[in-house]
N, C-alpha and C positions, 0 to 999 in steps of 0.2 A: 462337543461337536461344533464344529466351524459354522456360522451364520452367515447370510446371504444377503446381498442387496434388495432381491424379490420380496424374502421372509421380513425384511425390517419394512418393506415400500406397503406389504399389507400391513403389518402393526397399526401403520401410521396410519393408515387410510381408516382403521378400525377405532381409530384412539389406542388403543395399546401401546405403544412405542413407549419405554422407560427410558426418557432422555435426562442429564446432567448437563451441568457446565464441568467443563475444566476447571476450576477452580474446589468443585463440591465433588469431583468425581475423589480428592487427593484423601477425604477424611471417608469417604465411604469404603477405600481400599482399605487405608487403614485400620478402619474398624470392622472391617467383616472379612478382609482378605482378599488374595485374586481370584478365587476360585466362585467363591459366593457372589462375587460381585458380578463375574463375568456371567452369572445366570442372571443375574436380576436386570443389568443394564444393556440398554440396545445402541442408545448413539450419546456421545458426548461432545458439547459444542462448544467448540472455541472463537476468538476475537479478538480484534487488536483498532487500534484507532490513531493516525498517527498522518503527519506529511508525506504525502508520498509524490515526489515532483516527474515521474515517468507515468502522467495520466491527460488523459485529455478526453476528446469527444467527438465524432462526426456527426454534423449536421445536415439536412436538406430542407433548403429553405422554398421549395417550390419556384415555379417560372411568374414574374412578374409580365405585364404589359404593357408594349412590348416585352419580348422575352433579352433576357441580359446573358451570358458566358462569363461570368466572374475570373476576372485573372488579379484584383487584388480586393481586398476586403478585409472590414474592421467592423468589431462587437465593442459596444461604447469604447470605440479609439484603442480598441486592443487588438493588434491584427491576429487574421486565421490563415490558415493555409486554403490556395485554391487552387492549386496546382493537379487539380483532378475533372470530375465533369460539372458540367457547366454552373449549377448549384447545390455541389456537394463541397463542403469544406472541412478540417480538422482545425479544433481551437488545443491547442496545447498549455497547459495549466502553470505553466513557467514567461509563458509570452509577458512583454511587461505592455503599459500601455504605451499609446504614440507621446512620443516627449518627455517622458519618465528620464529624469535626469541620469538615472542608473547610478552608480557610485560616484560622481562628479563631485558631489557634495558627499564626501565620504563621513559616516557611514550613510547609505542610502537606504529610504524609511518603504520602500515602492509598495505603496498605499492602494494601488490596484492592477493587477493584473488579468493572467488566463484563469486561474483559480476561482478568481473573484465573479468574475461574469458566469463560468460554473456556477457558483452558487446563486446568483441573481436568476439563474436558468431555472434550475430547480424548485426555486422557491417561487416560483409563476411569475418574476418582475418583470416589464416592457424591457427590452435594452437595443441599442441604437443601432441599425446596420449600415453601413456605407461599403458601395460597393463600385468598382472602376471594370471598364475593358476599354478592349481596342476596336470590338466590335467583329462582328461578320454579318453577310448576306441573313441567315437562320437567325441568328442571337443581334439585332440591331442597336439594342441601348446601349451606351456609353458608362451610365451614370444612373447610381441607384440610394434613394434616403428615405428610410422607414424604419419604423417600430415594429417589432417582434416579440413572442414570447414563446415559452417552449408549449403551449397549446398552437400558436400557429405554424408551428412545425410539425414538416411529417413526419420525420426521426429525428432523436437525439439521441444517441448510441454514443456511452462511455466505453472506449476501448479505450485499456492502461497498458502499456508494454510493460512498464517493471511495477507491481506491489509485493506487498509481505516481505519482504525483506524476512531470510528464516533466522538469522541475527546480524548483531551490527554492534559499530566498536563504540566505547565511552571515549568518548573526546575533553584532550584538555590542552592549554596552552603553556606550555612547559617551560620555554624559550624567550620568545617576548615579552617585551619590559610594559606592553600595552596592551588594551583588551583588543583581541581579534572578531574579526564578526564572521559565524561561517555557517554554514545551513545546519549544524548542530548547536546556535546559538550562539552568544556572547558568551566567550571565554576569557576570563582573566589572566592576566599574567601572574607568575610564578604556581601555575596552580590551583590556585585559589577557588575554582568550582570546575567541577567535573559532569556534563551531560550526556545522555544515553537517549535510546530509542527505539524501546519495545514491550511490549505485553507479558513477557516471561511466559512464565506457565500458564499464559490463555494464550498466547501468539498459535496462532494457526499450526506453522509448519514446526515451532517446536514440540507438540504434542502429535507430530509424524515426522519424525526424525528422517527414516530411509525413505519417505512419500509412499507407502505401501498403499492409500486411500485418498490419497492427493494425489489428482492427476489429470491430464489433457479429455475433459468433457466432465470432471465434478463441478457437481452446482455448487453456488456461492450464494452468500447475500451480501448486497455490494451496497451500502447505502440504506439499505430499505428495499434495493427491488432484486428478484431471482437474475442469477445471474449464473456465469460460469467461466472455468478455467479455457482458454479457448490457445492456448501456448505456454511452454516454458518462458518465463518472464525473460528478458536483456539483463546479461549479467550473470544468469544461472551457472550456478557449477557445484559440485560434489568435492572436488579437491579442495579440501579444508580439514583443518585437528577436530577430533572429535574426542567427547568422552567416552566412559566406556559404557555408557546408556546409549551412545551413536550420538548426542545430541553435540551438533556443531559447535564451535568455541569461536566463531568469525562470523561473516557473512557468506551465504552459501547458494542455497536454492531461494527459485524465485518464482513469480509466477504472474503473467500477463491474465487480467481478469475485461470483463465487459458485459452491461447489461442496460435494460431502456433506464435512460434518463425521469422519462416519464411518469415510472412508477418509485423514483427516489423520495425520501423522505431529506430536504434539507438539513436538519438538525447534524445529520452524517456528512452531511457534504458542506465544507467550509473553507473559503478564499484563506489564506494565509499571508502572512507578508513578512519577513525574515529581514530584520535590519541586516543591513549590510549586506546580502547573500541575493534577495531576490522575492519574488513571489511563489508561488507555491499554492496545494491545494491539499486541507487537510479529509482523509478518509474515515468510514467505518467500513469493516468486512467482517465477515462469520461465516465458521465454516463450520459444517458438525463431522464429526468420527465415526464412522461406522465401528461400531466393535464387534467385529468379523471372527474374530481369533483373542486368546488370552495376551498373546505380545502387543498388540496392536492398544488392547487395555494398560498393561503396561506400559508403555511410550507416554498414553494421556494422564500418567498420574508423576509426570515431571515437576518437579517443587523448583521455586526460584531458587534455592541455595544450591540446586546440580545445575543449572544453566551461568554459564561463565562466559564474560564478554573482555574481549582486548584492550587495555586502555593506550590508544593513540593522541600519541603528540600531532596537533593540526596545527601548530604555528612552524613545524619543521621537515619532521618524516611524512606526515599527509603529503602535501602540494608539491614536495620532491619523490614520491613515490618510494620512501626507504621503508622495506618489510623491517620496521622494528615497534616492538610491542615494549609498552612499559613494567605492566602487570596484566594479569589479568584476574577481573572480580565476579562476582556472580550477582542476581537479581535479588536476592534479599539484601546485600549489602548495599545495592544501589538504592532499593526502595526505601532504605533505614534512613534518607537522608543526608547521611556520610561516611563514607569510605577512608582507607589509608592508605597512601600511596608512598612509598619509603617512609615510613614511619609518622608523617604528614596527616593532622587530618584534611579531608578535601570534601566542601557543602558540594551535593549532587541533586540533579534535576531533569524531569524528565522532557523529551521533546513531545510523548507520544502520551495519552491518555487514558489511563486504567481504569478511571471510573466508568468514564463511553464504553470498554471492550468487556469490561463486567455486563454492562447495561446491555449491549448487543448481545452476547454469548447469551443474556435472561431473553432476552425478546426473540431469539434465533428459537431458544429452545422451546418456548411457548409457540411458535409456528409449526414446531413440530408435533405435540401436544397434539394442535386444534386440525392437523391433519391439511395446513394451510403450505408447508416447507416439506418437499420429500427429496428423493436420494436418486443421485444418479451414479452410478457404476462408471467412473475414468476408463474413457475406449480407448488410451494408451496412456503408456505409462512418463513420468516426467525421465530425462536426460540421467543415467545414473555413472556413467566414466565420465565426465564431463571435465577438463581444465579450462581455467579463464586465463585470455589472451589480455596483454598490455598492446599499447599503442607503440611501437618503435618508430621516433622519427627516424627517415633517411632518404636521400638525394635523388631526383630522378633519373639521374646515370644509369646506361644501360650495363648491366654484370657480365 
């Protein structure tokens, strides 16, 4: 018999709920089978921990005295967006700070950014605001310099347009005779190390391959605080090879997440700084599994050796945009340390963190446990014919 969102939301509330991780759900199929299993187990929780630079945050930082209209502003010399009401702003997790050489001095070390201030936010630190207008009649100040914390604000709402990433390609430098510096790390030339970027079989959406329980209003935990899927992530699409488990062999779906700042646990939320490439802001998320149906169970007992990732050349077909794939490997092979790429061995390494998404997946599932993390039923469904569009430069001539 098929299970419900209601029937698993009382478990929980009773303590009952038989939660797993993804990782423990793979040896309990095994040894008892789908059938057994799927009576004994109610939800399985997965996780991932990784960069995710399509994140940011709105703020409102209340009226000063006189009241101000902010039309530019900066978080310790890292500027935000104010291009909205009068002290509402977005800080974006990529912004660098004021003067940041950026790659001038190549490669560029940008030691703090949007990311950064994120995590100062989080973790209760003072950080700096300066703030300019032009002024009006209602809004008179000019000019604004104070200390802040995320207690003296009255929201800090992380809205992310793109996380989870449902896969993504191993990056190598194929071509150049010099190490490259690129948001998937220091790449050597001829080969010489190969980097990747994901959780395998804990990543969220590869333990829901077709999204059947992932989708527009599932809760998340985003850091440490409830959260939820609140859009298809920038970037989303279906049109991708898949296995014959359905699970993607590229990058696919995605999914835009956001929840209070507030109730974040820093240790998840971490500034990052990416030589040569930029700043950034690294995540944790967790998601659990309703196991609604036996396929559904099946999907979360995906082993890193069926999930296979692309290996692109970024010193060539990246930045020129050529659909060409070298190999493609799977997550045990990457996790082994080393791989072979035409008969080559090639050291690998990860961008994203597997002991944090084990760690969250444990802590997920212990909220559920304690009747602390409960389920919400996606009141629509994520994008499923979806193609991704490229950029076409071309001329403003009228046709």
């Amino acid at each position: 018999m098929p299970k419900t969102y209601q029937e698993l939301n009382e478990k929980i509330k009773k303590g009952q709920a038989v939660v797993v991780t993804a990782e423990e759900i793979i040896d309990i199929v095994e040894k008892e089978g789908i059938d057994e299993a799927y009576k004994n187990i109610d939800i399985v929780t997965t996780a991932t921990f990784g960069t995710m630079c399509s994140s940011g945050c709105f703020l409102n930082f209340g009226h000063s005295k006189p009241k101000i209209r902010m039309t530019e502003a900066w978080l310790n010399d890292v500027r935000i967006y104010t291009g909205i009401a009068a002290v509402d702003a977005y800080l974006g997790a990529t912004e660098l700070q004021h003067n940041d050489p950026g790659n001038r001095y190549f490669p560029g070390e940008f030691k703090y950014g949007g990311g950064h201030v994120i995590e100062d936010l989080v973790s209760g630190k003072d950080v700096q605001l300066f703030a300019l207008s032009y002024a009006t009649d209602e809004y008179p100040r000019r000019e604004l310099r104070t200390m802040i914390n995320i207690n003296t604000l009255n929201q800090a709402t992380m809205v992310n347009p793109r996380n989870c990433y449902q896969n993504y390609n191993v990056a190598v430098n194929a071509h150049k005779e010099h190490t490259i510096y690129t948001y998937m790390g220091a790449l050597k030339p001829n080969m010489q190390n190969a980097t990747y970027s994901s959780a395998g079989q804990l990543s969220p959406l590869l333990n829901d391959p077709l999204c059947k329980t992932i989708g527009i209003g599932t809760k998340v935990w985003l850091a440490g605080a409830p959260g939820h899927i609140y859009s298809q992530g920038t970037q989303h699409t279906t049109d991708c090879k898949r296995t014959k488990n359905n699970v993607p062999e590229e990058g696919a779906a995605t999914l835009a997440l956001t929840a209070d700042m507030k109730q974040m646990d820093s240790e998840f939320v971490r500034g990052a700084s990416i030589k040569g490439y930029g700043a950034s802001l690294a995540l944790g998320i967790g998601i659990p599994i309703p196991i609604l149906n036996k396929e559904i169970l099946k999907s979360t007992c995906v082993k890193d050796e069926d999930i296979y990732a692309p290996i692109i050349d970024y010193s060539s077909d990246y930045p020129k945009r050529l659909s060409n794939t070298i190999a493609k490997v799977n997550y045990k092979q990457l996790k082994s340390g080393q791989i072979r790429i035409n008969n080559k061995k090639v050291k690998t390494s990860s961008m994203s963190s597997y002991p944090k998404a084990k760690k969250i997946a444990s802590i997920l599932k212990k909220e559920i446990q304690t009747g602390k993390f409960t389920l919400n039923e996606p009141y629509e469904k994520l994008p499923q014919n979806q193609p991704f569009k490229q950029l076409e430069i071309r001329d403003n001539k009228k046709q």
